[in-house]
N, C-alpha and C positions, 0 to 999 in steps of 0.2 A: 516062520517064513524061511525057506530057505532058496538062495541065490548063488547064480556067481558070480563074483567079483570082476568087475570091469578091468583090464589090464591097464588102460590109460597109459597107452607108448609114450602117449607125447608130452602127458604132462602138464593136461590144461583143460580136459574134460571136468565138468560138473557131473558126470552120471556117473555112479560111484558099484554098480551092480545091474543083474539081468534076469530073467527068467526067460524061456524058450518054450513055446508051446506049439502045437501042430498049427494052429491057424492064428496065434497072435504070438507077442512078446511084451513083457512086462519089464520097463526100464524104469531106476532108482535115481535118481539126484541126490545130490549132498545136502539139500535143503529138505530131505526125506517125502519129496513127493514121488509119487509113484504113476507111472502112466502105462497105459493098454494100449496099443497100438493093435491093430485087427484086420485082418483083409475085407471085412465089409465095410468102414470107414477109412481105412487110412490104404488100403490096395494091396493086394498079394503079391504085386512084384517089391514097393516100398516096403514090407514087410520080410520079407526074403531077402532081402537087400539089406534091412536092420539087423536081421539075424545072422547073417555071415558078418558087419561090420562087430558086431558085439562081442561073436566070436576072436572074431580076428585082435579085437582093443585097441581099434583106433580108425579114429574118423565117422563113430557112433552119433555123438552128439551135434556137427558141424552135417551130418545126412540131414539129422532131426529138425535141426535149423531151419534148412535151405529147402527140405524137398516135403516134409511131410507137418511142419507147426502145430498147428490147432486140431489136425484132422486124428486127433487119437477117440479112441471108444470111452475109455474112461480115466478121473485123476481123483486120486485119494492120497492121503495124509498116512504114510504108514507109522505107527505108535509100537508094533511088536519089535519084539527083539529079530535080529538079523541072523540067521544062519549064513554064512558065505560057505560053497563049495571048496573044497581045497584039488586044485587039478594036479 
C-alpha cells in the first residue's frame, strides 16, 4: 500500500496518511484503521473538500469530525506494510 503521509500542521490529528482517488479518498488513522470516503455515501463536495484538506495537512480530521462521521463507504483494518510517499 502505498500513501501519503498526512502533514499534521497542527500537531494533534490521529489520521496519520491518505490516498486520492478520482471519486473517493482513502484516510489512515494511527490506530491503523482505514476509511473510504466516496461521493455516493459521504458527497462529492465533502469529499473534495477532504481531498484539498489532506493535501493541505491540516484540519482533515476535525472536517471528518464535524461534517461527514459515519457517512464513509467503507472501514478496514489495514495489516500491510505502509509505503508513505516522499513529496
Amino acid at each position: 500500500m502505498t500513501m501519503s503521509r498526512y502533514k499534521n500542521l497542527n500537531r494533534n490529528s490521529s489520521i496519520v496518511g491518505f490516498e486520492i482517488f478520482s471519486s473517493h479518498i482513502d484516510v489512515l488513522f494511527n490506530d491503523r484503521s482505514l476509511y473510504r470516503y466516496d461521493y455516493h455515501l459521504t458527497g462529492m463536495e465533502h469529499v473534495e473538500e477532504m481531498k484539498f484538506l489532506a493535501e493541505r495537512g491540516y484540519g482533515l480530521c476535525g472536517y471528518i469530525q464535524r461534517f461527514v462521521r459515519k457517512r464513509y463507504a467503507k472501514k478496514s483494518i489495514s495489516f500491510a506494510h505502509i509505503n508513505f510517499i516522499v513529496a
